[in-house]
C-alpha positions in Angstrom: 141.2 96.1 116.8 138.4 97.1 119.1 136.7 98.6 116.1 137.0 95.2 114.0 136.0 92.9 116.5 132.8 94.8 117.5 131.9 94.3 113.6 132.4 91.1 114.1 130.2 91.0 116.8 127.3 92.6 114.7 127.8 90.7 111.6 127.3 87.6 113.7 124.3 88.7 115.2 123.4 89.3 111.3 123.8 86.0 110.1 122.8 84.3 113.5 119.5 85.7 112.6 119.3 84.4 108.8 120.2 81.1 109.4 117.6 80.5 111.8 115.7 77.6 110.2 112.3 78.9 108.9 111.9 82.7 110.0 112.0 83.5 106.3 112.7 87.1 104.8 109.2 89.1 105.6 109.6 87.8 109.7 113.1 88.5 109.4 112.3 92.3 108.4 109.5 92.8 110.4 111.5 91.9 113.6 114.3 94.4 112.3 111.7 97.0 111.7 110.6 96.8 115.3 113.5 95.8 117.6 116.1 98.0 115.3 118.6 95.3 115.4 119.4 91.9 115.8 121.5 91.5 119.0 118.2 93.3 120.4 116.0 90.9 118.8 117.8 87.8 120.6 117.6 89.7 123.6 113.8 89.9 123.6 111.7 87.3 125.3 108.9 85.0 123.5 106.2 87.6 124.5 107.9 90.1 123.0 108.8 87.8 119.7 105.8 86.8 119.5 104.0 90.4 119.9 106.3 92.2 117.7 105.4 89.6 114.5 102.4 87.3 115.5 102.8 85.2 112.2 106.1 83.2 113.2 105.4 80.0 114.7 106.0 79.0 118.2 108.8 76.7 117.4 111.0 79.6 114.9 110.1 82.2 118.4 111.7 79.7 120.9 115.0 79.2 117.8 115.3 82.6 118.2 115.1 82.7 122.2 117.5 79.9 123.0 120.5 81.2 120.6 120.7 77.7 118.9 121.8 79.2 115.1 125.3 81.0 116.8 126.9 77.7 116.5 126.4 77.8 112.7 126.5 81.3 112.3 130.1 81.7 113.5 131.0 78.7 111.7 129.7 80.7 108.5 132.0 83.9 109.4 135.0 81.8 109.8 134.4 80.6 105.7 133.3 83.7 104.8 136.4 85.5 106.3 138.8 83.1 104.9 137.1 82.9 101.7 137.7 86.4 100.8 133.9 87.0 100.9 131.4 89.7 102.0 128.4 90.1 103.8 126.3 93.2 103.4 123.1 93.2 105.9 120.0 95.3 105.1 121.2 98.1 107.2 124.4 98.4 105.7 125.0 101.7 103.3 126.2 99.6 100.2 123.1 97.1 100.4 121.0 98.0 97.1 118.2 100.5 97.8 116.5 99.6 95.2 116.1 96.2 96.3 114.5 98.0 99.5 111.6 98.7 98.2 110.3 95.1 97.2 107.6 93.3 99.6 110.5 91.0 100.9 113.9 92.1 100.4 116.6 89.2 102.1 117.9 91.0 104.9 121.6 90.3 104.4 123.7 89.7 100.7 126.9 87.2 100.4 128.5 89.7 97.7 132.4 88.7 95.7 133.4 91.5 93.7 132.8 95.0 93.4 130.3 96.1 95.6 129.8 100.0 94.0 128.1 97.9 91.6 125.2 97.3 94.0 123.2 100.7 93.8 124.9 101.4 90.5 122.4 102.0 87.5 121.0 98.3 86.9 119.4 97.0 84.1 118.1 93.0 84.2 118.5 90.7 80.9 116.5 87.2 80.9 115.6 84.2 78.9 115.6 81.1 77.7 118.2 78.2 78.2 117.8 77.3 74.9 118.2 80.3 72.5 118.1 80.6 68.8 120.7 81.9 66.9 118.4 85.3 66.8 118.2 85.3 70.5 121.7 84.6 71.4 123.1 87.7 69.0 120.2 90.2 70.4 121.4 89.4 73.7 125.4 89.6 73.5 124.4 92.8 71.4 122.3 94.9 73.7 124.4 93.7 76.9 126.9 95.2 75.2 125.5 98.2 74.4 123.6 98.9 77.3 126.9 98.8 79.4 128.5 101.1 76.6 125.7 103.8 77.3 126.3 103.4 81.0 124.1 100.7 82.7 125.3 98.0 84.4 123.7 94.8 83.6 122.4 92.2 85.9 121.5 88.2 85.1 121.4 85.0 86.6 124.0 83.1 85.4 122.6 80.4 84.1 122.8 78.7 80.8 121.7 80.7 77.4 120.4 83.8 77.1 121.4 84.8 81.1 125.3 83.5 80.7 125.3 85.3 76.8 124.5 88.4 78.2 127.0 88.5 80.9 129.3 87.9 78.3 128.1 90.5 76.3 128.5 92.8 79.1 132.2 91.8 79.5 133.2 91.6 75.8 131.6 95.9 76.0 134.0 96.2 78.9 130.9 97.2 80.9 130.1 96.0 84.5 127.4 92.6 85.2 126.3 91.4 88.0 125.4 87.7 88.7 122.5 87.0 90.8 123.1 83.1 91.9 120.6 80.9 93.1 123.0 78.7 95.0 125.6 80.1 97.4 128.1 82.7 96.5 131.0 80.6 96.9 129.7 77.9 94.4 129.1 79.0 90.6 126.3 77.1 88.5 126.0 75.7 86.2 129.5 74.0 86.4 130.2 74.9 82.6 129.2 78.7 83.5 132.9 78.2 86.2 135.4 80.5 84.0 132.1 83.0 83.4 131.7 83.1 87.6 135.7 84.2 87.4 135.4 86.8 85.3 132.6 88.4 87.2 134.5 88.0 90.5 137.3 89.9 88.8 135.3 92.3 86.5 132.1 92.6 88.1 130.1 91.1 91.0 128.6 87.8 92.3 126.2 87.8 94.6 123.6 85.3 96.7 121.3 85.1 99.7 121.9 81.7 100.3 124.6 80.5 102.8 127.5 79.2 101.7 127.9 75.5 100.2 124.4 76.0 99.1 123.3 73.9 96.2 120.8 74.7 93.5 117.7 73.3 94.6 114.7 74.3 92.6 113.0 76.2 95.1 116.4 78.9 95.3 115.5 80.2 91.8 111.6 82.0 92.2 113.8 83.9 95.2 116.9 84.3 93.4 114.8 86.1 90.6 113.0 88.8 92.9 116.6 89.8 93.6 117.1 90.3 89.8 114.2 92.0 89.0 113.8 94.0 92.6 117.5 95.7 92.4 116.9 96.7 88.7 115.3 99.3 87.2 114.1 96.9 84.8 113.7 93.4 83.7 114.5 93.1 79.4 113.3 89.6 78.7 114.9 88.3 75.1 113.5 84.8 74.6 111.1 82.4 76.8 108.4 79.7 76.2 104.8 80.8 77.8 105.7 79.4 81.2 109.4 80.2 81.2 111.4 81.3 84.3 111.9 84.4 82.6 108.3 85.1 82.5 108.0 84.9 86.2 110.9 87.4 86.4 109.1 89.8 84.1 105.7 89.4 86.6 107.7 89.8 89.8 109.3 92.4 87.4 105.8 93.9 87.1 104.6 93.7 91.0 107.2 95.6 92.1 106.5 98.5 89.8 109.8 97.6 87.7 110.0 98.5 84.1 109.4 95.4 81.5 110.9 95.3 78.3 110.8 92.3 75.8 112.5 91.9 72.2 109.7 90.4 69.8 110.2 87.5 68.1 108.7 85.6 65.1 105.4 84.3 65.7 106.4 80.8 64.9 109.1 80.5 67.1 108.5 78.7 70.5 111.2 81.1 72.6 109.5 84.3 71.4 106.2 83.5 72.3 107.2 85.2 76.2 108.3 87.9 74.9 105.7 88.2 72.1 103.0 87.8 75.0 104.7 90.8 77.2 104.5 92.8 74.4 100.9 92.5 74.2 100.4 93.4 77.6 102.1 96.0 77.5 105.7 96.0 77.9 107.6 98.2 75.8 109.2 96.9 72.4 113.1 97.1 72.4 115.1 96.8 69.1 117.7 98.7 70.1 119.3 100.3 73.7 118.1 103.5 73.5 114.3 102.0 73.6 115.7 100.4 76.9 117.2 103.8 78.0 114.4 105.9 77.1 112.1 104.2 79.5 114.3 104.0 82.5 113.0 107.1 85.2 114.2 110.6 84.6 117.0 110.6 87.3 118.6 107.8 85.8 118.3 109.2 82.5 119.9 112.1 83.2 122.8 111.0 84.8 123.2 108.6 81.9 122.7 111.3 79.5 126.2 112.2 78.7 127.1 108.7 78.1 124.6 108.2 76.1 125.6 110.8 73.6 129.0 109.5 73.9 127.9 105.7 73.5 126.0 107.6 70.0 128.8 108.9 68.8 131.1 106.0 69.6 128.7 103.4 67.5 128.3 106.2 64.5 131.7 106.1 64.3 131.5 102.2 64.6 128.8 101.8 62.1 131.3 103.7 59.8 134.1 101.7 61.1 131.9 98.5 60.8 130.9 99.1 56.7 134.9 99.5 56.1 135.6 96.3 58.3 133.0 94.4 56.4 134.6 95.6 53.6 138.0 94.5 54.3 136.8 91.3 55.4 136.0 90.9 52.1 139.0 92.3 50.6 141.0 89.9 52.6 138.8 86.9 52.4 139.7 84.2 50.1 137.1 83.0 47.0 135.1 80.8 49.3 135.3 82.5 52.4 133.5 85.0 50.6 131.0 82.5 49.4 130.9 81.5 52.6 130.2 84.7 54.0 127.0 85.5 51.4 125.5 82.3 52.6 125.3 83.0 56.0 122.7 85.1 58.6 123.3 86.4 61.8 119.6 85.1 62.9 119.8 82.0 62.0 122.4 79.1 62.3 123.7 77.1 59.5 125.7 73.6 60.2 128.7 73.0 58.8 127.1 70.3 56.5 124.7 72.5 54.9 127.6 75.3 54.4 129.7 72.4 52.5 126.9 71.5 50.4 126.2 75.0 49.3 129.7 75.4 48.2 130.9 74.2 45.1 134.8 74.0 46.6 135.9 70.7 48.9 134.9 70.7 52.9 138.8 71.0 53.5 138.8 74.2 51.5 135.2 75.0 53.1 136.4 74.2 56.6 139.3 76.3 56.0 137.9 79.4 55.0 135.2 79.3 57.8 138.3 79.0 60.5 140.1 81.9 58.6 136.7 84.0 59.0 136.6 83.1 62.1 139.7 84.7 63.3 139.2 87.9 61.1 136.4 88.0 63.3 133.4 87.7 60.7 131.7 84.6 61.6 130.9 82.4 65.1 130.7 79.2 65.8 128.0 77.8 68.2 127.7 74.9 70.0 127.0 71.8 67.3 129.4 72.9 64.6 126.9 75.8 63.3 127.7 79.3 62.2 126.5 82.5 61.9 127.2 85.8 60.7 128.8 88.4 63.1 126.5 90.9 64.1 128.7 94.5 63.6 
C-alpha cells in the first residue's frame, strides 16, 4: 500500500508539471534534465527556475513556484485511474527510447493498450484523407505485410490512408499503434470509434494531451513528431504538395528517421508528395522488403527470421492466391465473372458503369457483385464503387 501510494505521489508530481499552462515540452525537459525530478523542481525557488532554464517566462516560473496546477493534476489522476488508463513519464522504463532522441520529446504519454508495443520495432504509414483506389489497396497491403514480417505499425488515426492502414495491420493480425491528436480517452474522427476499440484491444492508443482534449488544429504538427520520432521510419503512401503527411516525412527527416514513399502516377494530385520525396531522396517502396531493407542493421536482424518466414508464408500465399483466384472463378456465376474481368484493383468503378458494361440486368449485376463480395474477390468503397481484391 505504501509502495502504491508513493507512485501516486510521483505520478502527480508528473502531471502537476505538464499541465502547467505554457512551460511547453523543451522547458519541461530541460528542468528535468537539471533538477532530476519534478517534486525537486516544485521545490526550487524562482532563482533557481529561472537559472536552471532562462527562456521560461516570469509568469510560467511563479505557476510552477506557487503549486497552482495540483488542483488539476489530481483531478486528472482520479479520471485516469478510473478510466483504466496509463501514464508513462519520460523516466519511466516502457517510455519509447526512440522517441528520446527527438529535439522535444513530451515528457509524459497517456497510453490504452499494450504498452510492450512502445519500444517495439515501429514503422510509421501516412497520407492523404482522400485516397484513390490505388492508395487505399497499397496501404491495407503493406500494413499488412509489414506486421507479417515483424514490424509493428504506427498511424494517426485519422480518416484515409492513416485509419486503412491500421486496418491493414489488424486484418495481418499484426500490432498498430494510434498516435491521437486529441486526448487518449476520446477517439477522432467520430466514424474512426469502432477502429479506436480495436486498437485498445489489439494494439495501443496513445496521446500527450490531457484527457477530454479536443482536436484543435494546433494538436496535429505535435501529434506527428510523436509518429515520426518513435519510428524507425515514416512510409508516406499518398499526399498533395503541402499535405500533413509531408510535414511528417520532414519532421521524419530532421530527426534522422528513415523516409520512404510509394510513387504514384504523375497525373494524380495525391502522389505528387510522395512523387516529390522520391526525388529528394527517399527510397522507393513497391513492396515490404524495400521498407525492411532500409531499416538499421539491429533491427534487421532481429527481424531476420521473420522475415524469411513472412517469405515463405506469402510464396506459399502467392501459390495459394493463383488457386483461389482460380476457384473464384470456378465458382463464380457467368456475370460475376464478367464482372470480375472488368474490374482493377487501382482504380474504382461505380456500380453504374459496371451495369452498363454488362450485357445481363442490374438485379443480375447487383447480385453477382454481392456474391463476389463474400467469396471475398471484390470491395466495395465508399460511393457504391468497386474494385478488385488485391491477393
Amino acid at each position: 500500500m505504501l509502495a502504491r501510494d508513493a507512485g501516486r505521489e510521483r505520478l502527480l508530481y508528473w502531471l502537476a508539471l505538464h499541465l502547467v499552462p505554457g512551460l511547453g515540452a523543451r522547458n519541461s525537459l530541460r528542468l528535468i534534465q537539471v533538477f532530476g525530478h519534478p517534486e525537486a523542481i516544485f521545490h526550487a525557488s524562482l532563482t533557481e527556475l529561472r537559472a536552471a532554464a532562462p527562456r521560461i517566462a516570469k509568469a510560467v516560473a511563479e505557476a510552477i513556484h506557487s503549486g497552482l496546477s495540483f488542483e488539476d493534476a489530481a483531478e486528472e489522476l482520479r479520471r485516469v485511474e478510473a478510466d483504466g488508463i496509463e501514464v508513462v513519464p519520460y523516466q519511466d522504463p516502457r517510455y519509447p527510447r526512440l522517441l528520446k532522441e527527438i529535439f522535444d520529446p513530451p515528457i509524459l504519454l497517456y497510453v490504452r493498450g499494450c504498452t510492450d508495443l512502445l519500444n517495439s520495432h515501429t514503422m510509421a504509414v501516412v497520407g492523404t484523407r482522400r485516397p484513390t483506389a490505388y492508395g487505399r489497396a497499397v496501404a491495407e497491403k503493406l500494413s499488412r505485410d509489414m506486421v507479417l514480417a515483424g514490424l509493428t505499425h504506427v498511424s494517426g488515426m485519422a480518416r484515409g490512408i492513416d485509419a486503412i492502414s491500421h486496418r491493414g495491420a489488424l486484418d495481418g493480425g499484426g500490432s498498430t499503434v494510434a498516435v491521437l491528436g486529441t486526448g487518449v480517452d476520446t477517439p477522432y474522427p467520430r466514424e474512426n470509434g469502432k477502429l479506436y476499440d480495436e486498437i485498445v484491444e489489439r494494439g495501443l492508443v496513445i496521446s500527450q494531451f490531457p484527457l477530454g482534449m479536443t482536436p484543435f488544429p494546433q494538436n496535429f504538427p505535435l501529434r506527428n513528431r510523436i509518429i515520426s520520432g518513435m519510428s524507425l521510419g515514416v512510409l508516406v503512401v499518398e499526399g498533395a504538395q503541402y499535405s500533413g503527411s509531408l510535414i511528417t516525412a520532414r519532421l521524419a527527416m530532421e530527426q534522422d528517421r528513415e523516409v520512404m514513399a510509394v510513387p504514384g502516377p504523375i497525373t494524380s494530385k495525391p502522389s505528387w508528395g510522395p512523387n516529390l520525396l522520391i526525388k529528394d531522396g527517399a527510397k522507393l517502396v513497391q513492396e515490404a522488403a524495400d521498407v525492411i531493407e532500409e531499416l538499421p542493421l539491429e533491427a534487421r536482424s532481429e527481424l531476420r527470421a521473420r522475415e524469411n518466414a513472412a517469405e515463405q508464408t506469402a510464396a506459399a500465399g502467392a501459390l495459394a492466391a493463383g488457386s483461389a483466384t482460380n476457384s473464384i472463378r470456378e465458382q463464380a456465376t457467368p456475370t460475376g465473372r464478367k464482372v470480375l474481368s472488368k474490374l482493377r484493383v487501382e482504380e474504382a468503378l461505380h456500380i453504374d458503369e459496371i451495369i452498363r458494361g454488362c450485357e445481363e440486368s442490374s438485379s443480375e449485376v447487383l447480385a453477382a457483385l454481392s456474391e463476389l463480395e463474400l467469396l471475398g474477390a471484390v470491395r466495395q468503397h465508399p460511393g457504391k464503387h468497386f474494385v478488385l481484391a488485391w491477393r
